[in-house]
Residue frames as a rotation matrix with the C-alpha (Angstrom) as fourth column:
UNK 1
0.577 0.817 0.000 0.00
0.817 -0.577 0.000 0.00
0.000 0.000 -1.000 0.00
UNK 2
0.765 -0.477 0.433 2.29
-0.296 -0.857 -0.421 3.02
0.572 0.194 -0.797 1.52
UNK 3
-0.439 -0.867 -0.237 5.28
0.041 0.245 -0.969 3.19
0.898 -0.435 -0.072 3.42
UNK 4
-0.951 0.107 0.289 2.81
-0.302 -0.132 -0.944 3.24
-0.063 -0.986 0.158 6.37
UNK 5
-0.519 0.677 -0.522 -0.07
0.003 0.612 0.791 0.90
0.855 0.409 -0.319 5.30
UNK 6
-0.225 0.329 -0.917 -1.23
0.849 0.528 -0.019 0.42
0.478 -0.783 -0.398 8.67
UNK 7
-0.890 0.133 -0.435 -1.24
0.007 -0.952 -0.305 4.33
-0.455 -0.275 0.847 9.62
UNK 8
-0.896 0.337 -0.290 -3.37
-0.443 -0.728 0.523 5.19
-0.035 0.598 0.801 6.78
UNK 9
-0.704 0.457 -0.544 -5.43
0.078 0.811 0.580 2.32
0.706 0.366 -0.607 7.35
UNK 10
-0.553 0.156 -0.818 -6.09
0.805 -0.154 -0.573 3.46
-0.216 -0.976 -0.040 11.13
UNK 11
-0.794 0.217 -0.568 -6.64
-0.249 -0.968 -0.023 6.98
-0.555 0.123 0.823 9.78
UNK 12
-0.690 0.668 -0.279 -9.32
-0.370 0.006 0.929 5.68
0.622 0.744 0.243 7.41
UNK 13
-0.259 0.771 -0.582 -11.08
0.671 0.577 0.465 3.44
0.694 -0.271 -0.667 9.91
UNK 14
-0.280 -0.038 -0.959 -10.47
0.954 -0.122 -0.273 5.73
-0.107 -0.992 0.070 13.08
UNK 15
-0.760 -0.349 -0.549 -10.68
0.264 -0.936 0.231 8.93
-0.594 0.031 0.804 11.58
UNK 16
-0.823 0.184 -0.537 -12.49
-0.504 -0.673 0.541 9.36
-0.262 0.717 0.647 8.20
UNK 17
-0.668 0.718 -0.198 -15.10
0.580 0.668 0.466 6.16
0.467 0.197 -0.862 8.35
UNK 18
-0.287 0.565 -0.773 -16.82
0.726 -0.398 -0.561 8.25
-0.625 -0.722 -0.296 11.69
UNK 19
-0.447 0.504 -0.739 -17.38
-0.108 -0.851 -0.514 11.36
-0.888 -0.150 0.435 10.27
UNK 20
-0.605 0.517 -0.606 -18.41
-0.778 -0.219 0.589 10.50
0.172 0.827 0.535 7.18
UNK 21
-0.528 0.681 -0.508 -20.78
0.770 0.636 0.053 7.65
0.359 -0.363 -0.860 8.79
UNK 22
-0.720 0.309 -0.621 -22.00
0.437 -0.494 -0.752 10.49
-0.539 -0.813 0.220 11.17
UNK 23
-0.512 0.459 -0.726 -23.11
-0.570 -0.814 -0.113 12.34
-0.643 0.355 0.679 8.09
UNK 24
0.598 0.755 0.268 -25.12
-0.255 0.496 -0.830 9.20
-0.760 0.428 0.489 6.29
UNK 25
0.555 -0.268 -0.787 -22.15
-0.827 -0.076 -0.557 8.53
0.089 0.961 -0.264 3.88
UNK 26
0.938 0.286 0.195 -19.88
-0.213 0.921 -0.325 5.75
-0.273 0.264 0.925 3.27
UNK 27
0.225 -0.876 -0.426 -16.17
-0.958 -0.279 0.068 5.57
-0.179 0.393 -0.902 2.76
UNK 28
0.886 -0.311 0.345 -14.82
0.438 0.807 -0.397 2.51
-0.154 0.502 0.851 0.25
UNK 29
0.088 -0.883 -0.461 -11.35
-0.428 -0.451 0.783 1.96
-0.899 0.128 -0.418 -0.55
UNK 30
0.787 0.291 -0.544 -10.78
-0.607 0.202 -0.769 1.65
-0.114 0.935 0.335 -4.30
UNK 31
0.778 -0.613 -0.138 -7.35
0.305 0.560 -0.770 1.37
0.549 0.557 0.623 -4.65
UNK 32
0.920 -0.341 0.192 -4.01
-0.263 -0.178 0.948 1.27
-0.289 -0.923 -0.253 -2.45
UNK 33
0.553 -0.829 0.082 -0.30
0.522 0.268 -0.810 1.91
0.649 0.491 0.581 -3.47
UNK 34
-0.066 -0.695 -0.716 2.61
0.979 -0.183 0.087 3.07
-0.192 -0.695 0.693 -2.30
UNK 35
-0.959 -0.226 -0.169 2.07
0.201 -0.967 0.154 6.28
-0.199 0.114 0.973 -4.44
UNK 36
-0.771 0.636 0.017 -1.71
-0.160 -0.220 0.962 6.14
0.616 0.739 0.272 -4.47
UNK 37
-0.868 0.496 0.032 -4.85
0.376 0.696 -0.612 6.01
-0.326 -0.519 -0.790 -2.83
UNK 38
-0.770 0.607 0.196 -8.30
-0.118 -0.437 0.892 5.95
0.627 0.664 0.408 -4.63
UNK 39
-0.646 0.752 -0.134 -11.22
-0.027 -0.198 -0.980 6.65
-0.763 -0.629 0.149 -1.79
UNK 40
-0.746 0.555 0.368 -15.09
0.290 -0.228 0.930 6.62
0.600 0.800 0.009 -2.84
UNK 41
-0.950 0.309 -0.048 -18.11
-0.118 -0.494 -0.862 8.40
-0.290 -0.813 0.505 -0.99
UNK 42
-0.544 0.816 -0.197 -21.50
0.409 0.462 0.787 6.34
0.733 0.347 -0.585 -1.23
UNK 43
-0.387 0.554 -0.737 -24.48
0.888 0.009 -0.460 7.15
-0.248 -0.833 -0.495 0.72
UNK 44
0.593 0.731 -0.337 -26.08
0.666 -0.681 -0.304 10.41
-0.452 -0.044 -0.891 1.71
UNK 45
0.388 -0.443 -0.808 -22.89
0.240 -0.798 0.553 11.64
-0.890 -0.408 -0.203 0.06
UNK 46
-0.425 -0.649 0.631 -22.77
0.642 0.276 0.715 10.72
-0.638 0.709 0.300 -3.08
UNK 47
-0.460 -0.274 0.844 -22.55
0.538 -0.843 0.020 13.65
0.706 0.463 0.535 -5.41
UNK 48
0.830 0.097 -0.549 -23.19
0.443 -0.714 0.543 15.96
-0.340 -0.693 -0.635 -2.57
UNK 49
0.665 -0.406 0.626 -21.80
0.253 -0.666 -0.701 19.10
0.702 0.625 -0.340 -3.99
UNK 50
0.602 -0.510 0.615 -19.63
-0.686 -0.724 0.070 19.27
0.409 -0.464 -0.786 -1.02
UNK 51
0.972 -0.223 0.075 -17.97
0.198 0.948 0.247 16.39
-0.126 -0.225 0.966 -1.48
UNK 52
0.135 -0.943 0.303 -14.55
0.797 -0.078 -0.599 17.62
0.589 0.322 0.741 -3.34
UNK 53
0.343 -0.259 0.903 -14.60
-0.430 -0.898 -0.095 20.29
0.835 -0.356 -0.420 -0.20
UNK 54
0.706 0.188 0.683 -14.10
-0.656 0.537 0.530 17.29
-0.267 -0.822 0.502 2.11
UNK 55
0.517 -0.845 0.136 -11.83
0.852 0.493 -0.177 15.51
0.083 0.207 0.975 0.29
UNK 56
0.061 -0.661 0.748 -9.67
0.178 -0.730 -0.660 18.98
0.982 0.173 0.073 0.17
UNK 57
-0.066 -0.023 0.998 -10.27
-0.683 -0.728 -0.062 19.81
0.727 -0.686 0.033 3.79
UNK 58
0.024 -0.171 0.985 -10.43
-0.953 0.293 0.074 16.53
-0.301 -0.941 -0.156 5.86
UNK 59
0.961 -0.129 0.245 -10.05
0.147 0.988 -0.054 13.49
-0.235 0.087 0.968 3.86
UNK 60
0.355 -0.928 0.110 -6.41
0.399 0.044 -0.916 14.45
0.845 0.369 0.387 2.00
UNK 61
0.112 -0.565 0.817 -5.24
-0.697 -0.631 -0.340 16.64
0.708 -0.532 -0.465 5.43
UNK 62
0.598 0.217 0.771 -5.93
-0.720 0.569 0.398 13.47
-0.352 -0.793 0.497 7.51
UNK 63
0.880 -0.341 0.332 -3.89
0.391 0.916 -0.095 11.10
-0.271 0.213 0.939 5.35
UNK 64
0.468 -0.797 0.382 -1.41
0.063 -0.401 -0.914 13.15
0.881 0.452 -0.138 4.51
UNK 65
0.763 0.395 0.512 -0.58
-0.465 -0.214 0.859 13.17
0.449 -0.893 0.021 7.90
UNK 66
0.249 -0.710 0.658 0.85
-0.250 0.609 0.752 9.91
-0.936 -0.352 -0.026 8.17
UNK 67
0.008 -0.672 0.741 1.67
0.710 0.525 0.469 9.35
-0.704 0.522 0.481 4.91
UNK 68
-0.103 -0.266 -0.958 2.96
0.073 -0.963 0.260 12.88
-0.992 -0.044 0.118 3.01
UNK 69
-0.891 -0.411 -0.194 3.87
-0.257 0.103 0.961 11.67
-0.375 0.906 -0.197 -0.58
UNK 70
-0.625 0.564 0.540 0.78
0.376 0.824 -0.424 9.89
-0.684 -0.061 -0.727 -0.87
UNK 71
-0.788 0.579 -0.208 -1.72
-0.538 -0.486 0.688 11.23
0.297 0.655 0.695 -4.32
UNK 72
-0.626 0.775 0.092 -5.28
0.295 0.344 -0.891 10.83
-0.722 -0.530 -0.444 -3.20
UNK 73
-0.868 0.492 -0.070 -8.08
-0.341 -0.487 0.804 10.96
0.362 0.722 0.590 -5.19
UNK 74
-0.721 0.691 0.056 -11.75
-0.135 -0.061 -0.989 11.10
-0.679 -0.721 0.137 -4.06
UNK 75
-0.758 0.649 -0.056 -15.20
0.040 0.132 0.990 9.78
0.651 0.749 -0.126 -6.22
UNK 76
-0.596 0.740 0.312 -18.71
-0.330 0.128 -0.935 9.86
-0.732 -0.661 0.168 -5.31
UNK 77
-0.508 0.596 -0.622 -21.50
-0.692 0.148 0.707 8.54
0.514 0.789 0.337 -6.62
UNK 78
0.390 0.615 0.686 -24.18
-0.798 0.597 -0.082 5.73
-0.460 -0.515 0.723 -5.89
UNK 79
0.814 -0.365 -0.452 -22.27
0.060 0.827 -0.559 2.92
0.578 0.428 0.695 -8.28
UNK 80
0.595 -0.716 0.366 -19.82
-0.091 0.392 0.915 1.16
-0.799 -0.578 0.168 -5.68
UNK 81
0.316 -0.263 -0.912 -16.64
-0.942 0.024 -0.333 0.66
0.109 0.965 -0.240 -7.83
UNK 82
0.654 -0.219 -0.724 -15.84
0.091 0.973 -0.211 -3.19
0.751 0.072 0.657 -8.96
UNK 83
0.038 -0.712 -0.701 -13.64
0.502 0.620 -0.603 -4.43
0.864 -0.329 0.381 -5.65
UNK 84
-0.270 -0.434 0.859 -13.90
-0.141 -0.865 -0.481 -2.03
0.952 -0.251 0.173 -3.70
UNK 85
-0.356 -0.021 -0.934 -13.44
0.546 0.806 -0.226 -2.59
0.758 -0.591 -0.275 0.10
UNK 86
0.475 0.654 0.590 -15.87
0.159 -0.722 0.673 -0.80
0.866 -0.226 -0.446 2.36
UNK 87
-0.531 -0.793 -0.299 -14.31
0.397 0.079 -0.915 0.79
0.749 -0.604 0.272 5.47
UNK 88
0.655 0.732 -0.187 -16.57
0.393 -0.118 0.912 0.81
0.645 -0.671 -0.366 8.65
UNK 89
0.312 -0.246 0.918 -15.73
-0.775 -0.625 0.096 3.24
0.550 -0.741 -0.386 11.76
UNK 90
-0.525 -0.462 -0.715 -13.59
0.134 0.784 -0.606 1.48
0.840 -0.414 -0.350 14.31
């Protein structure tokens, strides 16, 4: 995944699953590299015009955190993509 798989993993479950549960959405992981992660936002959030202000303002500032280098990219919509692994709040 990254040079800190297990951070970013924490940060997704501990961090970014809650609040976006809290708000009726959904956080899936698409895809996971060392120079990549592809996030998706299902639920009450998909296209919610204030999605790409959340990814900019608390989904990339929260992973970047523990892993700096990392290119994020954020989708929404109601089609889950193929594989994708759903990440529930810890």
């Amino acid at each position: 995944m990254t040079d800190k798989p297990d951070a970013v993993r924490q940060v997704l479950r501990e961090v970014l699953a809650p609040l976006i549960h809290a708000d009726g959405g959904e956080l899936y992981l698409v895809l996971a590299t060392k120079k990549e992660l592809k996030l998706h936002l299902a639920g009450k959030l998909s296209g919610s015009p204030g999605t790409p202000e959340a990814a900019a303002r608390i989904v990339t500032p929260a992973v970047h955190a523990v892993s700096p280098k990392l290119k994020i990219a954020v989708s929404s919509g109601w089609a889950i993509p193929t594989g994708a692994e759903r990440i529930l709040p810890a």
